[in-house]
C-alpha positions in Angstrom: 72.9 88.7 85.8 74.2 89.2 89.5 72.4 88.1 92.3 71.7 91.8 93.5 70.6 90.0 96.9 74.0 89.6 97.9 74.9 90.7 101.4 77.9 91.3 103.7 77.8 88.0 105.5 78.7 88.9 109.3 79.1 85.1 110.2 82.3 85.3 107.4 83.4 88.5 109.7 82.5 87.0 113.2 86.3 86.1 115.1 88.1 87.0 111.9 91.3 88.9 112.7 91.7 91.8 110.5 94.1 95.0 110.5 93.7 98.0 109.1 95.9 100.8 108.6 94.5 104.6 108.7 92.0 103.6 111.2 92.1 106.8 113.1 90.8 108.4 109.8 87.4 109.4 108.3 86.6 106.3 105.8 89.0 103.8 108.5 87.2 104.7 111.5 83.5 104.0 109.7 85.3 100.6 108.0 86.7 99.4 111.8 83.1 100.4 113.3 81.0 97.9 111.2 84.0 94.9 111.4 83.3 95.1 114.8 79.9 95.8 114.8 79.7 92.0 113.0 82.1 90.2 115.4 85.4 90.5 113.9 88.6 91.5 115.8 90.2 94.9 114.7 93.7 95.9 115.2 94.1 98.9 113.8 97.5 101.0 112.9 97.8 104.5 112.2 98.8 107.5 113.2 96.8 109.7 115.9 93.4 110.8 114.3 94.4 113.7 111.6 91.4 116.3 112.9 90.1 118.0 115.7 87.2 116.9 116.2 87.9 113.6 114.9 85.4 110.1 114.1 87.4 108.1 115.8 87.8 110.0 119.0 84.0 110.8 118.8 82.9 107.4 118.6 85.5 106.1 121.2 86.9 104.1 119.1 89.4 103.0 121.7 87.2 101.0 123.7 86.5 98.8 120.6 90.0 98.3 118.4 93.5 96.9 119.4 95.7 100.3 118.0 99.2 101.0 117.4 99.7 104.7 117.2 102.4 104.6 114.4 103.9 106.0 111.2 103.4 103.3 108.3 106.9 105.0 107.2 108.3 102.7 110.0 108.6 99.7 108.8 110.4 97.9 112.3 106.9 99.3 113.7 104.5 98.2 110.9 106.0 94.4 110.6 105.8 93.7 114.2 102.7 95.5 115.0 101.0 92.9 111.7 103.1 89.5 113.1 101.7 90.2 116.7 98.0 91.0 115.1 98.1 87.6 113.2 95.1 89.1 111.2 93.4 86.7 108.5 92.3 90.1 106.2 94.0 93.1 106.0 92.9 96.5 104.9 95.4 99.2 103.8 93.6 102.6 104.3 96.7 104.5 105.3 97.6 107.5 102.9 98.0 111.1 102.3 94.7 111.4 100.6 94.3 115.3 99.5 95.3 116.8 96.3 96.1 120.3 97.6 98.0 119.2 100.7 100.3 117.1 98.0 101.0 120.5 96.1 102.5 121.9 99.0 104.4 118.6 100.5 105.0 116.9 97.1 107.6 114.6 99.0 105.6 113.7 102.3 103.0 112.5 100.0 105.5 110.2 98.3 106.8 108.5 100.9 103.6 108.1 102.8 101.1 106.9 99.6 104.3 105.1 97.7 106.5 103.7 100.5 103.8 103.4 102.5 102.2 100.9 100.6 105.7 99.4 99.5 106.2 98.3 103.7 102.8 97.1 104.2 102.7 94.8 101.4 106.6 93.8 102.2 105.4 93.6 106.1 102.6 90.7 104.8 105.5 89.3 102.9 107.5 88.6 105.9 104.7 87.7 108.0 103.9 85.0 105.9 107.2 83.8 106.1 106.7 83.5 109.9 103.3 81.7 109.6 101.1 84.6 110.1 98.0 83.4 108.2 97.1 86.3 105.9 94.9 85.1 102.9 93.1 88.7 101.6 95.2 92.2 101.4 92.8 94.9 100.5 94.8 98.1 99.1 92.2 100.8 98.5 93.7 103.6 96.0 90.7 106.0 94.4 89.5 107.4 91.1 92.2 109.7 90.6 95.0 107.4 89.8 93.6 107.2 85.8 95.4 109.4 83.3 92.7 112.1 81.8 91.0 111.4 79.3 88.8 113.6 76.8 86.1 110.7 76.8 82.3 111.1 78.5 82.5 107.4 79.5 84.0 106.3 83.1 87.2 104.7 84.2 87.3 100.9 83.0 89.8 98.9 85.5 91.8 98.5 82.3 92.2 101.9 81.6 95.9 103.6 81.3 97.4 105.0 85.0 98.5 108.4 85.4 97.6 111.2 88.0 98.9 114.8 87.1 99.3 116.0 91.1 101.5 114.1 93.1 98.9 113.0 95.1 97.1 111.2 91.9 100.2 110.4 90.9 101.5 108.8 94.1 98.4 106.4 94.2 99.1 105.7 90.8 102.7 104.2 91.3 100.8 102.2 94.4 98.6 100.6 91.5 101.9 99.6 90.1 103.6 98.5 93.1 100.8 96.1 94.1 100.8 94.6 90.6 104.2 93.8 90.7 103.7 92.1 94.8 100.7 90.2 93.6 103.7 88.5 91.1 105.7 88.4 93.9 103.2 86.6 96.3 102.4 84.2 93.3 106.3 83.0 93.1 106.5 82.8 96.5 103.4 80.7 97.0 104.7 77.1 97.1 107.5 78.2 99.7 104.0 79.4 102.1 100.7 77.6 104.3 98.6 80.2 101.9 98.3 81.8 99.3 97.8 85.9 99.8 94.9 87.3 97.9 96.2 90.9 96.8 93.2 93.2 95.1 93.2 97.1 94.9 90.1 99.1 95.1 88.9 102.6 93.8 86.2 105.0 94.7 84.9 108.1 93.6 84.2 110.9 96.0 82.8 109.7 99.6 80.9 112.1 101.6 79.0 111.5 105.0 79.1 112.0 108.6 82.5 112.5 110.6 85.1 114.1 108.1 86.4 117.1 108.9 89.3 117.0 106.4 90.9 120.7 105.3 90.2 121.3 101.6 87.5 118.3 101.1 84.3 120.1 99.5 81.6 118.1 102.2 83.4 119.4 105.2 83.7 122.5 103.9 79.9 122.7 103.8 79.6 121.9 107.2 82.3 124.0 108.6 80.6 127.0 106.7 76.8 126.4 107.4 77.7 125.6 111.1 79.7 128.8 111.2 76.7 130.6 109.5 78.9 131.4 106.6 78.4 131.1 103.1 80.3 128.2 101.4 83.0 129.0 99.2 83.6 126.5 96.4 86.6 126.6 94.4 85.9 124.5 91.6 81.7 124.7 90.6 81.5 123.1 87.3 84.0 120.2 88.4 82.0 116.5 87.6 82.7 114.0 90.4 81.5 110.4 91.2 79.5 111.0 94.2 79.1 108.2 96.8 78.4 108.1 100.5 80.8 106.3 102.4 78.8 102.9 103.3 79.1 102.4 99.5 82.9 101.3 98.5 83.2 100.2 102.7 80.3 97.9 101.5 82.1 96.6 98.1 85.8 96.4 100.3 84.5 94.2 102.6 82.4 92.1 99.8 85.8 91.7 97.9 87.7 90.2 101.3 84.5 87.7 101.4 85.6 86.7 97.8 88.8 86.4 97.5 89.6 84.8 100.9 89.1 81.8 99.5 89.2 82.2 95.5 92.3 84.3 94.4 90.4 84.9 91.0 88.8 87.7 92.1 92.2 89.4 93.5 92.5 92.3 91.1 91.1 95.7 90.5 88.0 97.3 91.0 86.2 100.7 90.6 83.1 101.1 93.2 81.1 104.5 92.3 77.9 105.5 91.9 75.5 104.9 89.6 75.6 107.9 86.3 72.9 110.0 86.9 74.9 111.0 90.1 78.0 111.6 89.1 77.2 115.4 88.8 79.1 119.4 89.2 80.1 120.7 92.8 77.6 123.2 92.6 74.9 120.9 92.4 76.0 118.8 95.0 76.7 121.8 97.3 73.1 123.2 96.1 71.5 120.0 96.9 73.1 120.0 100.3 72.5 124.4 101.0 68.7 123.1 100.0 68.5 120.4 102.3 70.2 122.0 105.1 67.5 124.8 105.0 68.1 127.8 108.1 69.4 130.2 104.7 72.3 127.7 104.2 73.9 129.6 100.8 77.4 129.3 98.9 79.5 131.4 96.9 81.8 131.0 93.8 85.3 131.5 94.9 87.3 133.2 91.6 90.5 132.9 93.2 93.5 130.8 91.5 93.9 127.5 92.6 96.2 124.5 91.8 94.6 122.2 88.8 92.4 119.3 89.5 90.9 117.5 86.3 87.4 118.5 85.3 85.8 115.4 85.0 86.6 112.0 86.7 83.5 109.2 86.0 83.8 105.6 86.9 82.5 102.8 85.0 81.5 100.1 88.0 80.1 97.5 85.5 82.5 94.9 86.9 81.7 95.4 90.1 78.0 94.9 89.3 78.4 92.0 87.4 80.9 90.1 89.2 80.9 90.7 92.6 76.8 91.6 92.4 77.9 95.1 94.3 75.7 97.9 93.5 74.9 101.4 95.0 72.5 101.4 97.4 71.8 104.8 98.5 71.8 107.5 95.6 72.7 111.2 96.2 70.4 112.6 97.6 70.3 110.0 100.2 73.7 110.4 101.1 73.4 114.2 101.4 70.8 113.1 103.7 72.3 110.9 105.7 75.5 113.2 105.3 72.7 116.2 107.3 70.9 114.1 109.6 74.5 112.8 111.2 76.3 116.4 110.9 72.8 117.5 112.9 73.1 114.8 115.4 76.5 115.6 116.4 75.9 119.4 116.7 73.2 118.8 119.4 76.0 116.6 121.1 74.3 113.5 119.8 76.0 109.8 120.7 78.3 109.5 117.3 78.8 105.8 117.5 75.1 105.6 118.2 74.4 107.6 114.7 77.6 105.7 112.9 75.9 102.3 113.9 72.1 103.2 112.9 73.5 104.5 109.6 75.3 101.2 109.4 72.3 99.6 110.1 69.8 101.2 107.7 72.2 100.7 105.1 72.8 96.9 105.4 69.2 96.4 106.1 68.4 98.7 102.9 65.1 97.3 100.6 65.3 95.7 97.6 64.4 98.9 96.0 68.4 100.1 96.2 69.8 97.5 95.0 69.3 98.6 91.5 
């Protein structure tokens, strides 16, 4: 059995050099907050935070990360900004990452999730090549790249790539496209200092504090209830892994640890929750509307909307055995922790303050979570 003791070790992180792309976004502002709340040096690349309000502008997030501003489309832009980081671990967060916004821009989402991930892993390539010294790439992909199946089990690693949307779809072909660069790193080894360490990683849904992405169900809520409106949801009976966002942060950043040094571990890997909350959108919404109290309600929206699969599960049992990475916080934490920062901010609380407690509480977590 895993040793379910095993931490984040911030003396690993302490001076390491790491880059990460999307870092003005929701999951790559929280990732770039706790590298740097344990020492490391974070140069982040992206393009300027994609809301208003944003996490990364709220937690001034400038003060704290080197940042090129830029389109991970340019690849003249991306190779530079990586050779003149010199980072030791990279991260590659950057994406188009919603389904419906892929509907209506079926090419954007292409070129920003495919060839996207196609210059960041051909920018390593090159900087290798010029003695950057690079040992761990981290791509994170998501749930939704597996075909749909009929089954009640979740998503094994293993399990056949698809994605129906071009957004599922898109992440799918970047499963693909860093197979076939972790073959190319492998041939190229002998002509480098280093091996590169190439894994990809997928979550399930990640909900908390700071996102205020159009057409994600959690921000939704909050938009709503802050409004005093009545949340609209367009899918109830949809299933979904449920997860706050500490949770696959906390398995990316145990991955880096491992493979930095041991490219056995350089593969796949699903980080979700644990079953029993993997559960509908009405009862996460219902959950939250309870919580929230102040008459907090929601609503069934009948209109027609563009398909999303039904069910999507994830079967984490590698993870857990492996890497000794399990969930710490269940649902109705998260939905907790999800309230008490969305009621922080909205009596003009200190958002780094909040991001960095939560942080804290959740690395300092009992015994009792790791479960």
């Amino acid at each position: 059995m895993p040793d379910h003791r095993i931490r984040i070790n911030a003396d690993f992180w302490k001076g390491k050099n790491v880059f990460v792309t999307g870092h003005t976004g929701f999951k790559g502002t929280w990732l770039s907050l706790w590298l740097q709340g344990m020492g490391a040096n974070v140069t982040g690349y992206s393009l300027q935070p994609p809301t208003e309000p944003s996490l990364f502008e709220l937690c001034r997030m400038k003060d704290m990360v080197s940042s090129y501003i830029a389109d991970i489309r340019d690849m003249t832009a991306l190779s530079e900004a990586i050779v003149e980081a010199a980072p030791d671990i990279v991260f590659h967060l950057a994406a188009q990452p919603l389904v419906r916004a892929s509907y209506l821009n079926p090419i954007e989402s292409y070129e920003i999730n495919t060839m996207g991930t196609i210059h960041l892993l051909e920018a390593v390539r090159q900087a290798k090549r010029n003695n950057v010294p690079i040992k761990a790439v981290i791509h994170v992909s998501t749930d939704k790249v597996y075909s749909q199946l009929d089954e009640e089990r979740g998503y094994r690693e293993t399990d056949r790539l698809g994605g129906g949307d071009p957004y599922s779809n898109s992440k799918a072909l970047t499963e693909l496209i860093v197979t076939s660069y972790r073959q190319i790193y492998e041939k190229e080894e002998r002509a480098w200092s280093m091996p590169v360490a190439l894994a990809s990683v997928r979550a399930g849904n990640v909900i908390g504090g700071g996102d205020w992405a159009e057409d994600r169900l959690i921000p939704d809520c909050f938009r709503a209830i802050l409004q005093d409106e009545p949340v609209k949801l367009r899918y109830p009976q949809a299933v979904r892994p449920w997860q706050h966002v500490l949770e696959p942060l906390h398995g990316y950043l145990l991955l880096a640890q491992h493979i930095y040094d041991d490219k056995q571990h350089a593969e796949a890997w699903n980080f979700g929750p644990n079953e029993e909350d993997t559960v509908s959108v009405e009862q996460v919404v219902s959950s939250l509307c309870q919580k929230w109290g102040n008459q907090a309600a929601y609503l069934i929206d009948s209109a027609e909307h563009p398909h999303e699969a039904p069910v999507l599960r994830l079967d984490c049992t590698k993870s857990r055995h492996l890497l000794g990475w399990s969930p710490r916080w269940n649902l109705d934490m998260a939905i907790t922790k999800s309230i008490e920062w969305v009621k922080a901010y909205d009596q003009s609380g200190d958002c780094r303050e909040i991001c960095r407690k939560q942080i804290q509480e959740y690395v300092e977590g009992s015994e009792s979570h790791d479960h």
